[in-house]
BADOLUM-85295 format. One record per residue (C-alpha): residue number from 0; x, z, y. Coordinates in nm, 4 decimals. Each point is the difference from the previous one (the first is absolute). Layout:
<pts>
PT  seq         X         Z         Y
PT  NUM         X         Z         Y
...
</pts>
This chain:
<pts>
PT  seq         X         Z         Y
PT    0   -1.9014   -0.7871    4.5397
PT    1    0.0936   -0.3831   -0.0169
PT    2    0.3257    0.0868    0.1658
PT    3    0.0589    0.2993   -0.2816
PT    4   -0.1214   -0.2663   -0.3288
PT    5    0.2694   -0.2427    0.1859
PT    6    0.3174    0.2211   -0.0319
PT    7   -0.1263    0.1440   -0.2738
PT    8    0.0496   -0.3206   -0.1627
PT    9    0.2822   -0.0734    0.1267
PT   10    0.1355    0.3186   -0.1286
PT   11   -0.0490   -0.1111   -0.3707
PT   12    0.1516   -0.3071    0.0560
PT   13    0.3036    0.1325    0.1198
PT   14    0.0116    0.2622   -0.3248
PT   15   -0.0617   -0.2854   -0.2087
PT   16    0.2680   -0.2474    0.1849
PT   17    0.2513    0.2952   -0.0181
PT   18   -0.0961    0.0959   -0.4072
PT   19    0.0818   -0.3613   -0.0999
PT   20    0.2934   -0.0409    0.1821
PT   21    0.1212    0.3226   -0.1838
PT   22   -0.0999   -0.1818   -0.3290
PT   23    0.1500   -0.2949    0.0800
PT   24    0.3452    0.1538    0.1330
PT   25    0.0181    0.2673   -0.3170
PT   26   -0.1075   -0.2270   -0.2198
PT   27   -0.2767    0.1949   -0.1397
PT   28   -0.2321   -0.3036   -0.0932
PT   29   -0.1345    0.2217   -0.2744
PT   30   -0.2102    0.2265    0.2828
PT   31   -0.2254   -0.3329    0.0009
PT   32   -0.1257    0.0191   -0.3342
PT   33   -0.0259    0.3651    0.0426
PT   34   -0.2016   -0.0092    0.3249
PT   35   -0.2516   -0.3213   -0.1789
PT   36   -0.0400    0.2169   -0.3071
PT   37   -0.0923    0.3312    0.1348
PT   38   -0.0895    0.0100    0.3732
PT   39   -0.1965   -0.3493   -0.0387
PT   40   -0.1993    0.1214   -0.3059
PT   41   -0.1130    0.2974    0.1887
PT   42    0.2711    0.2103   -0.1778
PT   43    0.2742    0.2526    0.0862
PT   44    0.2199   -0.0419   -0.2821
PT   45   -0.0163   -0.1689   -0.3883
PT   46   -0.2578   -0.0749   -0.2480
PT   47   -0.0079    0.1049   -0.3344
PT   48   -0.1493   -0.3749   -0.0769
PT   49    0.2679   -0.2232    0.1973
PT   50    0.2631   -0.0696   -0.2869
PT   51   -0.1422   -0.3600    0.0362
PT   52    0.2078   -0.0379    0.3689
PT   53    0.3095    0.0218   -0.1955
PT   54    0.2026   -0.2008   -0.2487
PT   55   -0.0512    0.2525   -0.3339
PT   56    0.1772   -0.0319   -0.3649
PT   57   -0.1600    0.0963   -0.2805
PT   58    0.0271    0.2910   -0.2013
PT   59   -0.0965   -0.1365   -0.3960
PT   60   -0.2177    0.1272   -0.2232
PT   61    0.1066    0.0582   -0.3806
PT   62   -0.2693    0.1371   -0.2238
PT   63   -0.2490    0.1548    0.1244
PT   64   -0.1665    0.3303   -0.1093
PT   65   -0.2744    0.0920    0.1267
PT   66   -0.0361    0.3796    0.1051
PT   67   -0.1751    0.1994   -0.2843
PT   68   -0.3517    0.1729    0.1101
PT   69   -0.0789    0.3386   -0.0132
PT   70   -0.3594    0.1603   -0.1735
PT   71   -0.0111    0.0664    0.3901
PT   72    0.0458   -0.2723    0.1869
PT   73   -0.1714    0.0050    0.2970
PT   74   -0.2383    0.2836   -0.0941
PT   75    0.0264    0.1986    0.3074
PT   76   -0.0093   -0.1178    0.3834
PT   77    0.2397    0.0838    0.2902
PT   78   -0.1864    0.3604    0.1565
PT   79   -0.1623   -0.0794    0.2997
PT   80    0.2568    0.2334    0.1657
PT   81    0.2732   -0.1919   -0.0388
PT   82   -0.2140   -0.3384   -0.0084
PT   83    0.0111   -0.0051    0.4093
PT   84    0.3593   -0.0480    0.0152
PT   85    0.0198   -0.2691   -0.2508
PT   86   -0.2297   -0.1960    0.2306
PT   87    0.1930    0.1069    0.3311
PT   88    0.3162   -0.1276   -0.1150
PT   89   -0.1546   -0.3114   -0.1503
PT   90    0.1089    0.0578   -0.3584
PT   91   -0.0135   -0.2747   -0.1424
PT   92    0.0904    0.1070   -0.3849
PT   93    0.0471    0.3459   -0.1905
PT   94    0.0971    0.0125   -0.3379
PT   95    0.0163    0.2903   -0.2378
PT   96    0.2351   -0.0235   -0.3256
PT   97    0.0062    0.3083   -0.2020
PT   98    0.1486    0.0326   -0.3316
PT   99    0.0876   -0.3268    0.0015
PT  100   -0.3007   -0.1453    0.0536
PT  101   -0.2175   -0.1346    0.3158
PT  102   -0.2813    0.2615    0.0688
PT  103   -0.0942   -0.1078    0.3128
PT  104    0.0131   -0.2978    0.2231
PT  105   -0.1803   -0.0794    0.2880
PT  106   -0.0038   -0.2925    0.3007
PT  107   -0.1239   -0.0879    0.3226
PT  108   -0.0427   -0.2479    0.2412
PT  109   -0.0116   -0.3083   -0.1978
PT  110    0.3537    0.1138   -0.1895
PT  111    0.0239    0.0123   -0.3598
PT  112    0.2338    0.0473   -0.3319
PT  113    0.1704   -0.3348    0.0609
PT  114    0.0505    0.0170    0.4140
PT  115    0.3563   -0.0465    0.1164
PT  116    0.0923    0.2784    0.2677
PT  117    0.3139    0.0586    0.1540
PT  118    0.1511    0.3548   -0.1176
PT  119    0.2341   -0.0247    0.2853
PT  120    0.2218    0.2920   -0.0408
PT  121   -0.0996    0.0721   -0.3425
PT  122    0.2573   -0.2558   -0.0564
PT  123    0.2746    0.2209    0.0867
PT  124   -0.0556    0.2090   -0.3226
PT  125   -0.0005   -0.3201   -0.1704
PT  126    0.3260   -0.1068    0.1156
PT  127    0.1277    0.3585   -0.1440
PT  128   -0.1312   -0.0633   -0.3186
PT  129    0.1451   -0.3640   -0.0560
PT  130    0.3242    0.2019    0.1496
PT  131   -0.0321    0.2826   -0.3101
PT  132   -0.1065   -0.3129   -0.2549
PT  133    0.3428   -0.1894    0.1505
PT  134    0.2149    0.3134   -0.0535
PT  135   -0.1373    0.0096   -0.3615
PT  136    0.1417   -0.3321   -0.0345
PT  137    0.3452    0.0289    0.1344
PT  138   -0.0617   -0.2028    0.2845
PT  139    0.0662    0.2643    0.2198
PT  140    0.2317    0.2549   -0.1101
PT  141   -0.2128    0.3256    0.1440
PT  142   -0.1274    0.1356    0.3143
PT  143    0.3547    0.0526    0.1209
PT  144    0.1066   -0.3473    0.0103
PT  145    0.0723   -0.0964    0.3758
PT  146   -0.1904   -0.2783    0.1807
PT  147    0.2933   -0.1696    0.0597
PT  148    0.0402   -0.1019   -0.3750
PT  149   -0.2596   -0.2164    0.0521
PT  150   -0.0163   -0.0794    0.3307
PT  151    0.4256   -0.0912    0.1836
PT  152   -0.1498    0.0676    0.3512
PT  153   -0.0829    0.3927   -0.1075
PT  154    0.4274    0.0088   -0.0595
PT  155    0.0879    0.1648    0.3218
PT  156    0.0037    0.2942    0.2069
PT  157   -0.2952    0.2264   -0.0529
PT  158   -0.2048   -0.2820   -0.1755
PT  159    0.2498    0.0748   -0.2733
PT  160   -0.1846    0.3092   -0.0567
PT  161   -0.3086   -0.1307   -0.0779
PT  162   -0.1415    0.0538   -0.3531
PT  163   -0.3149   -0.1278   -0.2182
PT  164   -0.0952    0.3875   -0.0292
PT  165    0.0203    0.0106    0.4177
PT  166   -0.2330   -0.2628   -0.0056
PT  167   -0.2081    0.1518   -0.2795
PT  168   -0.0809    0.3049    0.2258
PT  169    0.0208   -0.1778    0.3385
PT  170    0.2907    0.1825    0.0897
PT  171    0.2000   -0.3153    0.1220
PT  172    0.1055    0.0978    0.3251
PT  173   -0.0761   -0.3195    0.1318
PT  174   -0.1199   -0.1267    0.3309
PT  175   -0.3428   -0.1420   -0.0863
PT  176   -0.2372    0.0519    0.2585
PT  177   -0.3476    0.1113   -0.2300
PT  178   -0.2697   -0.0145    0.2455
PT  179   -0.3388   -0.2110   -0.0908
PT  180   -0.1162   -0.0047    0.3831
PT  181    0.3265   -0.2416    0.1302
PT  182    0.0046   -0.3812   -0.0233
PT  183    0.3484    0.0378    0.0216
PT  184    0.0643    0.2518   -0.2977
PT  185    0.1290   -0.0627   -0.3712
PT  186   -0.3317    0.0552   -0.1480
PT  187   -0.1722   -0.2804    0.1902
PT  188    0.2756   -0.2613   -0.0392
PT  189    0.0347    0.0544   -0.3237
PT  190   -0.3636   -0.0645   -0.0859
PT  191   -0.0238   -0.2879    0.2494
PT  192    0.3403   -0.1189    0.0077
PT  193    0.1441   -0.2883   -0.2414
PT  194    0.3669    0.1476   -0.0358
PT  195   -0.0466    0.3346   -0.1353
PT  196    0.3775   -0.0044   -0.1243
PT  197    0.1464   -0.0678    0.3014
PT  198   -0.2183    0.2307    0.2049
PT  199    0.0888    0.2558   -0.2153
PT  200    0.3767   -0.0654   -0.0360
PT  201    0.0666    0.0446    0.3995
PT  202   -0.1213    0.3694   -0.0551
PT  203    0.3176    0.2493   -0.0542
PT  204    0.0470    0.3638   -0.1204
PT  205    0.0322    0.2126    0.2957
PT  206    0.0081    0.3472   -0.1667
PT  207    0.0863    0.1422   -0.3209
PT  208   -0.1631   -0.1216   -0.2961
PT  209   -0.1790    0.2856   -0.2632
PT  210   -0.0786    0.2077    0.2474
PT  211   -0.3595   -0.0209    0.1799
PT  212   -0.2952   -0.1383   -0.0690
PT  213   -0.1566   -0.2711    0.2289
PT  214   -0.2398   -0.2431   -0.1360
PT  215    0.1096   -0.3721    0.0780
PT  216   -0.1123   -0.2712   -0.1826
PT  217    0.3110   -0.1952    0.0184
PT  218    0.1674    0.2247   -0.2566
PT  219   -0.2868   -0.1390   -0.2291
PT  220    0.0494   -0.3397    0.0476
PT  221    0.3961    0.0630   -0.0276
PT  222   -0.0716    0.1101   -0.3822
PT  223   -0.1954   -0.2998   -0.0530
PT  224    0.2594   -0.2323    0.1289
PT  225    0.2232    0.2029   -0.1996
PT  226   -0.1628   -0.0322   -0.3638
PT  227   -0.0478   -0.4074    0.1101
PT  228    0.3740    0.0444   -0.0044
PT  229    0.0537    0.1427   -0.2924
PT  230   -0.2612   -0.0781   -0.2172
PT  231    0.0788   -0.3649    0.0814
PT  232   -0.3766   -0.0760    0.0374
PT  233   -0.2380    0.0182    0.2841
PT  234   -0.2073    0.3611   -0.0073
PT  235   -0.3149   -0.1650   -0.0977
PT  236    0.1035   -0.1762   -0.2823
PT  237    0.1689    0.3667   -0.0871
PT  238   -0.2797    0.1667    0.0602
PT  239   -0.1629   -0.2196   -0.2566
PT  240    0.2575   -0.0078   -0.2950
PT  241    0.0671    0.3524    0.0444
PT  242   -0.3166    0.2138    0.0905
PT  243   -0.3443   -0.2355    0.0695
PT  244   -0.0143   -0.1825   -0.3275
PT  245    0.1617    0.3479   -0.1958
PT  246   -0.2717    0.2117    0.1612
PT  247   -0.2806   -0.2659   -0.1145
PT  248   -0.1384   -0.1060    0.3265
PT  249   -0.3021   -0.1961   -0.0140
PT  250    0.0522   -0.1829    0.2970
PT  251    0.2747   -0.1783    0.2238
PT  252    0.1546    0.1858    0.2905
PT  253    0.0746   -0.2112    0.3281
PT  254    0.3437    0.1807    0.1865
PT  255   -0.0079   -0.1414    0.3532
PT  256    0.3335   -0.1691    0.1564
PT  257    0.2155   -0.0554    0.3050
PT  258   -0.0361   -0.3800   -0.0129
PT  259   -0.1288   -0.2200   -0.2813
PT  260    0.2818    0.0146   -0.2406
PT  261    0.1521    0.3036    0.1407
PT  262    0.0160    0.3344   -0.0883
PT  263   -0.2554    0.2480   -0.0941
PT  264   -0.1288    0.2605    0.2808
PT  265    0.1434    0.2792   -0.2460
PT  266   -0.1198    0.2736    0.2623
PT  267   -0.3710   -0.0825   -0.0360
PT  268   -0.2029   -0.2943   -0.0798
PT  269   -0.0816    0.0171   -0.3845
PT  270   -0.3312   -0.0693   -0.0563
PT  271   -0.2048    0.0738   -0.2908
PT  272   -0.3254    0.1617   -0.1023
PT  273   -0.0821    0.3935   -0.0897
PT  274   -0.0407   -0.0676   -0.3634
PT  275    0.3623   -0.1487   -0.0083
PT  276    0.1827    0.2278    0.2351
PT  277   -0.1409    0.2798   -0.2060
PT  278    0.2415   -0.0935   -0.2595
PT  279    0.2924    0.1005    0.2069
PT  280   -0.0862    0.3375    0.0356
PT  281   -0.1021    0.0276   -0.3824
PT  282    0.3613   -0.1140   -0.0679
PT  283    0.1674    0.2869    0.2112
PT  284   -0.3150    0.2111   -0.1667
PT  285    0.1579   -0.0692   -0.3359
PT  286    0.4152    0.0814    0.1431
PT  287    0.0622   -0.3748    0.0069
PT  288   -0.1697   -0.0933   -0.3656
PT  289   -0.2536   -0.2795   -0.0204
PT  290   -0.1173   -0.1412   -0.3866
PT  291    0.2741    0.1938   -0.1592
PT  292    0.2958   -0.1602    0.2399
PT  293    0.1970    0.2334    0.2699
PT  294   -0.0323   -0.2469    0.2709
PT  295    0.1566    0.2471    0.2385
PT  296    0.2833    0.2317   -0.0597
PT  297   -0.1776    0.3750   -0.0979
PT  298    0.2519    0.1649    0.2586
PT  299   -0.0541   -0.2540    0.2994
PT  300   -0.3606    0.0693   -0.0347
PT  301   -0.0087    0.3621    0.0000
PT  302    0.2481    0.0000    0.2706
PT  303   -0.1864   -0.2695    0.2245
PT  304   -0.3374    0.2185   -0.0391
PT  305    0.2132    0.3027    0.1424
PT  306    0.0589    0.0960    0.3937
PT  307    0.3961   -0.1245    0.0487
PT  308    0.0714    0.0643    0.4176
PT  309   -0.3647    0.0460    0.1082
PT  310   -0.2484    0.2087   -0.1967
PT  311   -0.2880   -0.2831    0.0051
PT  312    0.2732   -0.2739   -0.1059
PT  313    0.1546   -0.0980   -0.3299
PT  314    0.1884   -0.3587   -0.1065
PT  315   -0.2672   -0.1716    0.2288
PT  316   -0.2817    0.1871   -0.1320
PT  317   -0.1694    0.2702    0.2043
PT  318   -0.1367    0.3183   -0.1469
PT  319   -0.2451    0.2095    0.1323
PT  320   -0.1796    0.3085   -0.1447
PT  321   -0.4170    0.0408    0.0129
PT  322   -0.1375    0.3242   -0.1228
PT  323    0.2929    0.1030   -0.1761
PT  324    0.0275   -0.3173   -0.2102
PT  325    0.3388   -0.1991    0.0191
PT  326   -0.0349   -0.3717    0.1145
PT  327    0.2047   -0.2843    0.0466
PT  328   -0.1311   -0.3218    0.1335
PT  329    0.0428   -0.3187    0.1260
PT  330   -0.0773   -0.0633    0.3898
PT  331   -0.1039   -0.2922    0.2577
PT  332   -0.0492   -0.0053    0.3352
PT  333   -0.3572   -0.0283   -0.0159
PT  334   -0.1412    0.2668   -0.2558
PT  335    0.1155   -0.1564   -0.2989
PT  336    0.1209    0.2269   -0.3049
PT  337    0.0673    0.0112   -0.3215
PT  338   -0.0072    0.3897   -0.1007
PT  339    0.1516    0.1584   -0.3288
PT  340   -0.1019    0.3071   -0.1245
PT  341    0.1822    0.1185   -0.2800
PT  342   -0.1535    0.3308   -0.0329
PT  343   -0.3230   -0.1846   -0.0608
PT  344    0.0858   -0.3092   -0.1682
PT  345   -0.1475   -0.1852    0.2935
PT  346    0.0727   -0.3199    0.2368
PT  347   -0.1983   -0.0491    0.2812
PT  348    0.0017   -0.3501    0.2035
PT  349   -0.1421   -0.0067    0.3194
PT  350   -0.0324   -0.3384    0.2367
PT  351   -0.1015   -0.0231    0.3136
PT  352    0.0265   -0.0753    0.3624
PT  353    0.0578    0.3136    0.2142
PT  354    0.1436    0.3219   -0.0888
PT  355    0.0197    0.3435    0.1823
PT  356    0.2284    0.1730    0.2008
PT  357    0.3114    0.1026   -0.1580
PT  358    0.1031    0.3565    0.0326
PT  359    0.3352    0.1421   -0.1103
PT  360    0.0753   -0.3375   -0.1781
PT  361   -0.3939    0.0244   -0.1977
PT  362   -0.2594   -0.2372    0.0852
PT  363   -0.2943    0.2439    0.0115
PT  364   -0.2173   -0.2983   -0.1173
PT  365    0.2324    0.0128   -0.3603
PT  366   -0.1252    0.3518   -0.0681
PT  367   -0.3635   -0.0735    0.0203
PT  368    0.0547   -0.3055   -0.2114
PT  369    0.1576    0.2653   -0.2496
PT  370   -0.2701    0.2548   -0.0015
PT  371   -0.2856   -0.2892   -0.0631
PT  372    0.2444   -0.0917   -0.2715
PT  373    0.0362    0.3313   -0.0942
PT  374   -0.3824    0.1232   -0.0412
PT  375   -0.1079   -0.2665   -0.1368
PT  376    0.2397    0.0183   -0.3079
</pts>
C-alpha cells in the first residue's frame, strides 16, 4: 500500500511538472490565476462576487430615480412550489416590475438591493444595446457596416465579410473555440487573460459569415472593441453617458477589464444589482423609450427582440416562449436573467448562482422563474 501512495505521488508530480511546462512554453500564465481562483477556493468555475480580482472602470451614475412602488408590493410570496428551486439554485435575488413599478423583490443569503453581482453574459445584450444607441448616433452607419471599417486587420480574405449584424446574431463564422470546461479555450483566457485584444485578433473567419448560428463570445467582445472605436470612448464611460445615467440608475456599475487600464470584458463581466439591471429590460419593454427620450432606435429594438438565424436568438438577445407568452431576455452563464414580457407589462430579474439544464437552447430553470413570476402577478 506504501509502494501504491509512493507512485501515486509521483504520478501527480509528473502531471503537475508536465502542466507547467505547457504553461510556461504556451505562454498561458493566465491558467494560474484561473487555477488559484477556482480550484483553490473549492470551485469549478467563477463567482458571481469576484469582480474585486480584476482591475474594473466605473460605470457613473446621473440622477437617480428611484423605482416607483406598486399598492402591491410585496403582498404575495413565491408558492411553495416553485420556492424549492429558488433555494436549489441559490437565488440570490428575484425581482418583479409590473406596470412600471416594483411589485416584488426578494433576497437571500446575505445579498441585498445594493450587492454588486456579475451578470456575466447578460452583458452581451448590453453590448447590443449601446450598439442600437451608437447607430442612433451615426457612429456606426447600420448593422451592415463591415468590421473592417473599424478594425484594418478584418480587410482581407473572408474576414472582409464580416459584419456588425454577423456579430449581432453570432453568425461570424469565426474560429473561436466556446467551451467553458478547457483552460486553453477563448472563454477562459479572456476572463483570466490581460490581452483580450490580442487574443481575440489571432482568431480568423473560417466560413461564411450570416449564415449559422454558433454562440461565441468573442463576437461580443468584437462589438465592444468596435463601439470603443467608434464612439471614441471606452464602453463604460458609454455605457454611462448614453444608457446608465438616461435610464436613472441609482447606483454605479463596475465593468471588469483585461488589465488595469485596459479594455472592458465586453462578453461578460458587468456587474450591477437586480433593481438596476431591471431597468434594461424596462427600456426594451418601452421599444427603446426611457423619460420621454428614444434611447434606442424603435426598429433595432423590435428587430433585436426577434429570432434572426436561430429561433431562440435575436441581436444578442435570446427569446424564448413560456405558456404561450412571448419573451425576450437577457442571459448569464449562471442563471442570471433579465425577462421582458410585453404581453404583460412585466420584467422579471432573477440572480443567482446555478441554473438548470438547458434544453433546445431554454434553461428549464428560466421557465419556473417565469411561472412564479407569472402567478404571483
Amino acid at each position: 500500500m506504501k509502494k501504491f501512495f509512493k507512485w501515486v505521488g509521483y504520478i501527480i508530480l509528473a502531471i503537475l511538472i508536465i502542466l507547467n511546462l505547457v504553461i510556461i512554453i504556451t505562454g498561458r500564465f493566465y491558467i494560474y490565476k484561473a487555477v488559484a481562483n477556482t480550484y483553490l477556493k473549492g470551485r469549478s468555475g467563477p463567482s458571481i462576487d469576484e469582480y474585486g480580482i480584476f482591475p474594473n472602470r466605473i460605470v457613473k451614475t446621473g440622477t437617480p430615480r428611484p423605482w416607483p412602488v406598486s399598492k402591491d408590493y410585496n403582498k404575495k410570496s413565491i408558492y411553495p412550489r416553485y420556492l424549492a428551486d429558488f433555494v436549489r439554485l441559490q437565488t440570490e435575488a428575484f425581482v418583479i416590475i409590473k406596470n412600471d413599478s416594483i411589485c416584488f423583490e426578494q433576497y437571500w443569503d446575505g445579498y441585498s438591493d445594493t450587492s454588486h453581482t456579475n451578470s456575466f453574459s447578460m452583458a452581451k445584450s448590453i453590448v447590443s444595446i449601446l450598439t442600437g444607441i451608437a447607430i442612433q448616433e451615426g457612429k456606426i452607419k447600420s448593422v451592415n457596416e463591415h468590421v473592417y471599417d473599424f478594425i484594418p486587420q478584418f480587410k482581407t480574405g473572408m474576414d472582409s465579410l464580416l459584419t456588425i449584424k454577423d456579430l449581432l446574431t453570432m453568425s461570424s463564422g469565426m474560429n473561436y473555440e466556446e467551451s467553458y470546461i478547457s483552460p486553453f479555450a477563448y472563454p477562459a483566457e479572456g476572463y483570466y487573460g490581460n490581452d483580450l485584444i490580442g487574443n481575440t485578433l489571432k482568431y480568423k473567419v473560417t466560413e461564411q459569415p450570416g449564415k449559422q448560428f454558433i454562440y461565441k463570445s468573442g463576437n461580443s467582445f468584437l462589438l465592444g472593441y468596435i463601439l470603443t472605436i467608434a464612439t471614441k470612448q471606452t464602453l463604460a464611460d458609454y455605457a454611462a453617458e448614453k444608457l446608465w445615467q438616461p435610464l436613472g440608475a441609482e447606483h454605479p456599475a463596475f465593468w471588469s477589464l483585461d488589465h488595469e487600464g485596459g479594455i472592458e470584458k465586453s462578453y461578460c463581466c458587468f456587474n450591477s444589482n437586480a433593481l438596476d439591471f431591471a431597468r434594461l429590460g424596462e427600456l426594451y419593454l418601452d421599444s427603446g423609450k426611457c423619460g420621454g427620450m428614444q434611447l434606442v432606435p424603435k426598429d433595432y429594438v423590435e428587430t433585436s427582440m426577434k429570432p434572426a438565424l436561430d429561433e431562440h436568438y435575436g441581436y444578442n438577445w435570446w427569446i424564448l416562449n413560456c405558456d404561450g407568452h412571448n419573451v425576450p431576455y437577457c442571459r448569464g452563464i449562471l442563471g442570471q436573467y433579465i425577462f421582458v414580457i410585453p404581453d404583460k407589462h412585466m420584467v422579471v430579474v432573477r440572480l443567482g448562482k446555478k441554473r438548470g439544464p438547458v434544453e433546445n437552447n431554454v434553461p428549464t430553470d428560466a421557465l419556473t422563474f417565469l411561472r412564479a413570476a407569472f402567478e404571483m402577478y
